[in-house]
Structures are given as structure tokens and as C-alpha cells.
N, C-alpha and C positions, 0 to 999 in steps of 0.2 A: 617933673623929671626932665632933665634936657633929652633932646632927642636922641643924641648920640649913642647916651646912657642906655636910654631905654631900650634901642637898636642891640646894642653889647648884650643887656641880660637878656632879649630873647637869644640872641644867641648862644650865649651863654646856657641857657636850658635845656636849648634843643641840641648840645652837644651827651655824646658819652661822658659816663661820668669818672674814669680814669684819665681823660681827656683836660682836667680844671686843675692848669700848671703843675698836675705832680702832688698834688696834696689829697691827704690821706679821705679815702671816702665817708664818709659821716652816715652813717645805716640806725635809724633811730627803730628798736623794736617796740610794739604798743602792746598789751593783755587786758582784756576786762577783767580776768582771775586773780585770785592772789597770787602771790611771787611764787613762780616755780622754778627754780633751780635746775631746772633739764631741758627747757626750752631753748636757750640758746646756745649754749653746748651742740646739742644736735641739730641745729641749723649749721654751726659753723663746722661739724664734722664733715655736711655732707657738701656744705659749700667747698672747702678746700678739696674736696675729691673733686671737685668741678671745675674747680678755678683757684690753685693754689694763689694765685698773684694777686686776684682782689682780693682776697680772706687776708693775705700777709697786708694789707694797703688801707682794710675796713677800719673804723673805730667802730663797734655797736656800743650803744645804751637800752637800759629796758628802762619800761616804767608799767603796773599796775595798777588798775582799777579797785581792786579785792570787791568787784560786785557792786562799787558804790557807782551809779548812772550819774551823778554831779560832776564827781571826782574824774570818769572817765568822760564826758565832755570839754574838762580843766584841762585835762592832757592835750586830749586832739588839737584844742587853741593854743597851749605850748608850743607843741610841731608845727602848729601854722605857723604862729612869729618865729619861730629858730629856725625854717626851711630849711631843714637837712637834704642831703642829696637821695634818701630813699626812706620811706618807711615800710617796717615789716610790721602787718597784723598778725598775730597767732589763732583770731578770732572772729567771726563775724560781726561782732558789737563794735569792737575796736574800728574794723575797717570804714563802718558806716558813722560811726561818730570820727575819723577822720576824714571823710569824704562829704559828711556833713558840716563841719567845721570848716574846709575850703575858703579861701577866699581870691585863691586863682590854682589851677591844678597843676605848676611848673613839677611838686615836686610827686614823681613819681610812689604807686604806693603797689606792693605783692601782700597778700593776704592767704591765709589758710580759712575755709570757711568750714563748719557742718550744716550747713544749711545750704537752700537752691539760691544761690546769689541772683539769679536769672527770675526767678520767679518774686523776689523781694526787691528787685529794681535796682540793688548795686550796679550790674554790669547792663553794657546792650544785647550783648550775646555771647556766646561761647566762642564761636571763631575770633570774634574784633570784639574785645570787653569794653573799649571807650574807658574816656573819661582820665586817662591813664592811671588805670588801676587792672591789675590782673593777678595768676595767683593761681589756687588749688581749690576744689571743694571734694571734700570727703561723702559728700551728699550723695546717698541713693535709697531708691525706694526700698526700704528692711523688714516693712511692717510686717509683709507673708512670711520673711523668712524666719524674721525670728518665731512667727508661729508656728512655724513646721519645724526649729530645732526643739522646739518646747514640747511640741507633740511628740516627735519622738523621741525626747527625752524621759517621757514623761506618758505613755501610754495611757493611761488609766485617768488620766487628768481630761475631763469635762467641760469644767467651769476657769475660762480664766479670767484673769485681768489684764487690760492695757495703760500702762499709764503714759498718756501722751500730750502734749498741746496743741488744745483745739483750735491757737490763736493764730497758729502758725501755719502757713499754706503746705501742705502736703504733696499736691498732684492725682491725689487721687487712693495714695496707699494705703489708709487707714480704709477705705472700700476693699482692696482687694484683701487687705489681710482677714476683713472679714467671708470674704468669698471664700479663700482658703479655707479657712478655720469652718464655717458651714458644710464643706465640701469633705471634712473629717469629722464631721459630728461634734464639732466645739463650739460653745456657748462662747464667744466673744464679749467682756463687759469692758465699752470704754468707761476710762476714767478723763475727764479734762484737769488736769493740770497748769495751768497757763502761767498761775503764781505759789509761790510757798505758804501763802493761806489755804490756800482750796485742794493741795497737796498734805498737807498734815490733816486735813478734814476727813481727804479719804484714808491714807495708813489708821486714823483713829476706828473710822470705822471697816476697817477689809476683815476683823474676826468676825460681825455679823454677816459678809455678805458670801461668805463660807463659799471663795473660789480655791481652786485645787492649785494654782497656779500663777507667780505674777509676772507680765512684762513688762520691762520698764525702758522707754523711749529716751532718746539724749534731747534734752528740750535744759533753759537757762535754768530752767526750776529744779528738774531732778539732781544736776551736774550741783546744782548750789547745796543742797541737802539729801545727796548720797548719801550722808553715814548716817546719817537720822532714818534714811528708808533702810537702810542695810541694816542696822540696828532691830528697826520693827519686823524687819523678816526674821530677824534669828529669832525675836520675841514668840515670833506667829507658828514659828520650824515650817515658812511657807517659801516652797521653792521659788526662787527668780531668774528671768535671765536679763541681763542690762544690755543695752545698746553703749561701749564705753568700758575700757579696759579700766580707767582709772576707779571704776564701782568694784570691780575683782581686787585690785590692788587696798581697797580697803575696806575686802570683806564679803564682796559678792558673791553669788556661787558661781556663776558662769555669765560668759558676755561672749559678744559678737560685733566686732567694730572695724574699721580699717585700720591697716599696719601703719604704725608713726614712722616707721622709717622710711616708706614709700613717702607718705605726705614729706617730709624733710626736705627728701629725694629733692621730690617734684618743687617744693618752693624754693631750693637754694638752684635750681635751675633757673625758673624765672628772675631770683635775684642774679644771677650772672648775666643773662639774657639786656634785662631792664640796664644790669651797670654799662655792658659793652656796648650795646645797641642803639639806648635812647628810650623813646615813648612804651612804655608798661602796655597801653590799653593794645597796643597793634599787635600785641604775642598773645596767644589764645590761652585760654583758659584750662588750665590739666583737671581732669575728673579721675579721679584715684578707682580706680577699680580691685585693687587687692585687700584681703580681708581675712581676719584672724578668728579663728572660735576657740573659746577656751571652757573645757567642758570637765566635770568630772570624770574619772577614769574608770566605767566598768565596762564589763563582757563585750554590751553590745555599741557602744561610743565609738568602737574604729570604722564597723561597718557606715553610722550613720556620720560622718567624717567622711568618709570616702565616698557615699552617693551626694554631701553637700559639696562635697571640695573637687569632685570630676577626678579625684586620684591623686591629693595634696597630700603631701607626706606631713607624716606624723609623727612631731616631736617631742619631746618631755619639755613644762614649763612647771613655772613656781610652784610649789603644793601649796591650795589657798585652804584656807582655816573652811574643817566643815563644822555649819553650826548647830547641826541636829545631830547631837551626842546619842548614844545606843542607850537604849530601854531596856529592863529584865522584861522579856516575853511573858504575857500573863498565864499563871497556870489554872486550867478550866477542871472539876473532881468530875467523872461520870458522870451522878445525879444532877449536876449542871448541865451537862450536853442532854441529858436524856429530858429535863423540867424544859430547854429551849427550842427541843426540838429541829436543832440540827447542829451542826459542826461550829464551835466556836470559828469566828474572822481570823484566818493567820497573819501573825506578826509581821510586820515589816523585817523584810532582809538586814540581816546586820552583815558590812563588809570587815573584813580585815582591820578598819582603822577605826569601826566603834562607830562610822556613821551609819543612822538606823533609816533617812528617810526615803524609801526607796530603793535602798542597797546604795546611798552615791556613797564615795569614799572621798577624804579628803587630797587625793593626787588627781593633778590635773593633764592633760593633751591639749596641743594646737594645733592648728593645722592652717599654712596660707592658703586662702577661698577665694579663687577669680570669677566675682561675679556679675 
């Protein structure tokens, strides 16, 4: 390349990107998931609240993975040769199979992660990401919490389950949640997870291992075969609560995750930032701290909402499908109680809407949780 040339495209780089004669910005979106239809929608809602003039000036494209790891390193080499003027990841696979695809970093990349980007080597750090790549991550330690929504949800529950990936660095929370959970008299059983084989291993076998309770972690595994776990809990009438609204949305009882519209918030920031500014890695890295529980609706759910939410108001959301249908309560004659020698087991609570296990009903509450 003659000199000259080469002099111009660094320049050319390290300009703003409304800045390259007036033409329209080129915003390339990536997904490891299958196509979702609400992804960039809500990016570009929250961008135009932030920057009506680049959203009027963006072209976006998407392209998805659908979970295929070939497919999504095809792509990221795509966006190498097409060097768009930005890419957005929706995901942590994405971002690092563009960031591993590289073959020089001109163009700028914002990513939404659920994982510790910092702990997995994406970024340098949370002040200064490098590398020009920066973004959001949803990532925080949930293990204890969700076991203290589950406890008290769920009082009488002993034995639970975790379904989580063991392959995945943690920081340490898969420990405290068991400290927790020792600290209320609860048998913690991890489950490792890592793949969808050793995942269906366990749902086949959780009727034998007669826990009262399951948690299910957001790892690539569970997120891939949601309906398949959600499925086998209605099979099992074994309560859950999911890390990941999108498990509720198709079927779960209750979840506990960050607010998508924060995350939006926060990445159509950075994409404003990275267009006016220049270099991605030199804008710090947003950690989402807001977060939604969405819980079945009886007596005691507002109290324990409001010692989890520090006094989150409490709104009505979707009524999600409950899938433990009401039982006729068994009837027990005298000479039965008197031959067993004491008081038949009482029946599970039946609410209002026919759900028997536990008293949940099928209407739901959420509450925003700054934790």
C-alpha cells in the first residue's frame, strides 16, 4: 500500500464515525441465537432517545448463529472483510468470536455480555476495556440469591438443585451460595451442566434424586434447551426458579434476571459514545445493576419483594401458565386415621386459579431489584 494511503486509513479510523464525508453509518448487529425479532428494535428505541441524529444516519444489519459455533465464526470473518464502521454483539460468543476473528482492530465493537468479560479475558479491565471493544455485562454474582428467593418461596423445601456450568469461571458464587443455603438448613445439590448432553442426563434422572426444588443458572446450555427443562418440570410438578426471563416467557414459574431495558439503555449509550468519540476500548465498561423478579402471586410474595427489593414497587406482569393443576384432596374414613395412628398429611393449598403446589397461583408480580 503506498504510503500516503496507508497514512489516510489510519486516519481515517481514528476519526468519529459521523465524521467519513456524511455517509450513512454502517452498524453491523452479531447473535450466537436464533433470530429474534426484538433485539434490534430495542436497541434502536433506546438509541434514538440518545442520539436521534445517529439512529436517523445508522443502516443496521443482523445476522445469527442459531447456536451453530461454525456458522458463528463464518460470520465474524464476514465483518472482518466488510469492516463496518461498528459492530454490536447481543452476546458474549459473538463478541469473542469477533474479537477472535480480528485481523487488525480499526473497527470498533460494544457488546452486551452475561458473563464476567474481565474474568474470560475479553477486556483489560472495567475502567479501560482495550482492545477497542467495550459494552455492558449483565454479570453478577446471583447464586445466593437466587437461593434465598427460593427459600422463601418455598419454606419447607430442604433438598435443592443447581443447575449451573461448572466450565465457566464464577468468582467464587457457586461457594457462597452454598454457604447461604447451609446457613438455612438447605442441602445444596450441584448439578454441572457445561453441555446439552450432561444436561438431559440430569432432568432424566432429578425424579430419583427427590429434590424439593430446582435452580436453574443462565449458562449456553440451559438458554439452548429451556423448553426441554421447562417441559420436564411441569412433567415433575417440581418448582423452579430460572436465572433469565426468557425461561418465564416460555413457561417457567419464576425468574430473577436483569431488566432488558437497562441493558439496551446502557449499550445504545456506548454505541453513541464509540460513533461520536472514536476508540470503544477508552469508555469503561457499564455493569448493569437493576434487576427484575417475577414471582408467583400469593399472601406472602410482597413482603419477601420488598425485604429483596429494599422497597421496589410492585407491579402486575404477564399471568404465566401454572403448571401444577389442583388435585381433589384425598379423603381419609376414621378407621384409616385410627389403623395409622395419626392424622392423615394435609393437602397442598389450592389458590383461586386451581394451582395446587404450594398455594402458587398462576398471576404473577415484579418488582425492579438494585442489587
Amino acid at each position: 500500500m503506498p504510503r500516503r494511503a496507508f497514512l489516510a486509513s489510519l486516519v481515517l479510523g481514528a476519526l468519529p464515525l459521523p465524521a467519513r464525508a456524511g455517509t450513512p453509518v454502517d452498524i453491523a448487529c452479531l447473535s450466537s441465537p436464533p433470530p429474534d425479532a426484538a433485539l434490534l428494535p430495542a436497541l434502536r428505541a433506546a438509541l434514538v432517545r440518545i442520539d436521534p441524529a445517529l439512529t436517523a444516519n445508522a443502516r443496521f444489519t443482523e445476522d445469527f448463529a442459531s447456536f451453530d459455533p461454525a456458522r458463528l465464526r463464518q460470520l465474524a470473518r464476514n465483518l472482518d472483510r466488510r469492516r463496518p464502521d461498528l459492530i454490536v454483539c447481543f452476546d458474549f460468543d459473538a463478541a469473542s468470536a469477533v474479537v477472535a476473528a480480528r485481523t487488525a482492530v480499526a473497527v470498533p465493537v460494544v457488546f452486551r455480555a452475561h458473563d464476567d468479560p474481565l474474568a474470560r479475558g475479553l477486556i483489560a479491565s472495567y475502567a479501560r476495556p482495550g482492545r477497542n471493544v467495550t459494552g455492558v455485562t449483565t454479570y453478577r454474582c446471583l447464586d445466593d440469591k437466587l437461593v434465598e428467593l427460593m427459600a422463601d418461596s418455598l419454606p419447607a423445601a430442604r433438598r435443592m438443585g443447581f443447575l449451573h456450568d461448572g466450565s465457566a469461571p464464577d468468582g467464587g458464587c457457586n461457594a457462597r451460595a452454598h454457604r447461604y443455603a447451609r446457613q438455612r438448613g438447605i442441602t445444596l445439590i450441584d448439578y454441572d451442566v457445561a453441555d446439552a448432553a450432561r444436561l438431559r442426563a440430569v432432568l432424566a434422572g432429578l425424579e430419583k434424586a427427590r429434590v424439593d426444588a430446582l435452580i436453574v443458572g443462565a449458562s449456553a446450555a440451559t438458554w439452548r434447551t429451556r423448553k426441554e427443562i421447562v417441559a420436564r418440570m411441569d412433567a415433575l410438578a417440581l418448582p423452579a426458579i430460572y436465572e433469565g426471563k426468557v425461561f418465564v416467557d416460555d413457561g417457567g414459574l419464576m425468574q430473577f434476571s436483569a431488566l432488558p431495558d437497562d441493558a439496551f439503555e446502557r449499550m445504545a449509550r456506548a454505541v453513541a459514545y464509540v460513533a461520536r468519540h472514536g476508540a470503544a476500548g477508552d469508555f469503561h465498561l457499564q455493569r448493569q445493576r437493576r434487576r427484575r423478579q417475577q414471582l408467583p402471586d400469593l399472601p406472602g410474595y410482597p413482603a419477601i419483594i420488598a425485604r429483596s427489593s429494599a422497597g421496589g414497587t410492585i407491579s402486575s406482569d404477564r399471568p404465566a401458565r401454572c403448571p401444577y393443576p389442583a388435585r381433589a384432596p384425598r379423603r381419609h374414613r376414621p378407621d384409616q386415621i385410627a389403623r395409622a395412628g395419626r392424622a392423615p398429611r394435609r393437602p397442598a393449598r389450592r389458590s383461586r386459579s386451581g394451582c395446587r403446589l404450594h398455594g402458587m397461583t398462576s398471576d404473577t408480580v415484579s418488582a425492579a431489584v438494585p442489587t
